[in-house]
C-alpha positions, 0 to 999 in steps of 0.5 A, spaced: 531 312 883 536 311 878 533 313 871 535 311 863 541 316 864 543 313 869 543 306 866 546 309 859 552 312 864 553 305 867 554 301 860 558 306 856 563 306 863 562 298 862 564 298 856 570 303 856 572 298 861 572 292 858 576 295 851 581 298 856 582 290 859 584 289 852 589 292 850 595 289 850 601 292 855 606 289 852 606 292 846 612 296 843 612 303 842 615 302 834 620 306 830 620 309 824 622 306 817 621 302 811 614 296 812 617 289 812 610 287 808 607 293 804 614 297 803 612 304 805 615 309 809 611 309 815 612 313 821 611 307 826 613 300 825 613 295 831 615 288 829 618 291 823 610 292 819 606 298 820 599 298 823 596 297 816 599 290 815 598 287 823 591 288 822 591 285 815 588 291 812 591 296 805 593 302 807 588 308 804 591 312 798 592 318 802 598 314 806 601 312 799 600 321 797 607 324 798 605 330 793 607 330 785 614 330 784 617 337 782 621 338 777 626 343 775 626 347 769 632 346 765 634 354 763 633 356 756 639 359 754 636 365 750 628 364 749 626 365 742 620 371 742 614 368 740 610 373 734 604 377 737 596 373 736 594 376 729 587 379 730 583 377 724 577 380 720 572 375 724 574 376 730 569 382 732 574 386 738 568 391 740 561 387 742 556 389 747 552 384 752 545 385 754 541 382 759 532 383 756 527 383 762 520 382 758 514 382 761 507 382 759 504 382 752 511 383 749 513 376 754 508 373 751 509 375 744 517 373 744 514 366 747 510 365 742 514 366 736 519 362 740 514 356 740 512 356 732 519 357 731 523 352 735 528 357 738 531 358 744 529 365 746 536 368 747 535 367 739 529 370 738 530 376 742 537 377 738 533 375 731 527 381 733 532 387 734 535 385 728 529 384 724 528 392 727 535 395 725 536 392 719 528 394 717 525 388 716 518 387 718 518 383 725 515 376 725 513 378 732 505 375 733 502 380 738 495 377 741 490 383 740 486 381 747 492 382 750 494 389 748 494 393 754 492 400 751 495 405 756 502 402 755 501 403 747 503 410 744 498 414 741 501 415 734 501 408 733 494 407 736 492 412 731 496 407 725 493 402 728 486 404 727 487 407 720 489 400 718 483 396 721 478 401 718 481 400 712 481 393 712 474 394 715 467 392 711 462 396 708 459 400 712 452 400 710 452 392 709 455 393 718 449 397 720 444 392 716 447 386 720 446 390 726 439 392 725 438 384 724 441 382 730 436 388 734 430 385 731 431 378 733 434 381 740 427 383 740 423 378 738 427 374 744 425 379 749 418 379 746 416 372 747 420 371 754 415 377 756 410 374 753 411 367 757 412 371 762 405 374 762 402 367 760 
């Protein structure tokens, strides 16, 4: 029982058979030369017009391309010596490229420095390492909740602390707030409890 193979076998040999019907048996074999129509050297012309023109159709660019004409260049009787490139004052000879990988707070505070001032973080990384080597005070804003403690060197925990405590307020005027927030602390729980027992 023949299947959809089979058809598809059937009608591909079919069709083979019809184009082969109509190929014309007399056509010449051709020679190479010049088209009679379009001009171009081709390698096989019959009737004196190559297989672009008998079909009615132009030829693809490619047909066209024979290269690009070399040209031979005319000896120089003596060749003048060039002067050596003058280097000047500008031009820095030594340069050190350098690739940042920033992670965490450190990414985060070069991300946010690079938002308010608008610049790519190329620049700012490159702005920061100068602010350090020329000693100026780094703009860098660094969020104190993302500070990972274990990652900060003591001394500077210890500066750090020093500043805040005297940057803090009064001790006394501390301890009187707490003591107010205690008795409201109580006063809550107390009527929570009582409602309770009620």
């Amino acid at each position: 029982m023949p299947d959809a193979a089979d058809f598809a076998s059937e009608l591909v040999d079919a069709s083979v058979a019809a184009a082969t019907a109509r190929i014309d048996a007399k056509m010449p074999a051709g020679v190479a030369g010049e088209c009679e129509d379009c001009g171009e050297f081709m390698p096989r012309l019959v009737g004196g017009l190559c297989g672009y023109c008998r079909d009615g159709r132009r030829p693809p660019a490619a047909a066209y391309d024979r290269g690009a004409p070399v040209i031979a260049p005319a000896p120089i009787a003596s060749a003048p010596s060039l002067p050596q490139p003058q280097q000047t004052e500008d031009i820095v000879a030594d340069h050190v490229n350098v690739s940042v990988h920033l992670r965490g707070t450190i990414a985060d505070a070069v991300k946010q420095r690079a938002e308010v001032e608008q610049a790519p973080l190329t620049k700012v990384v490159l702005a920061i390492v100068t602010e350090a080597v020329s000693g100026q005070p780094s703009k860098v804003v660094i969020d104190p909740a993302l500070v990972d403690l274990s990652s900060v060197a003591t001394s500077d925990l210890l500066e750090e602390i020093g500043v805040r405590l005297a940057r803090a307020v009064d001790a006394d005027a501390a301890i009187a707030r707490a003591d107010a927030a205690e008795t409201k602390l109580l006063a809550v729980a107390s009527a929570i409890g009582g409602a309770a027992q009620g």
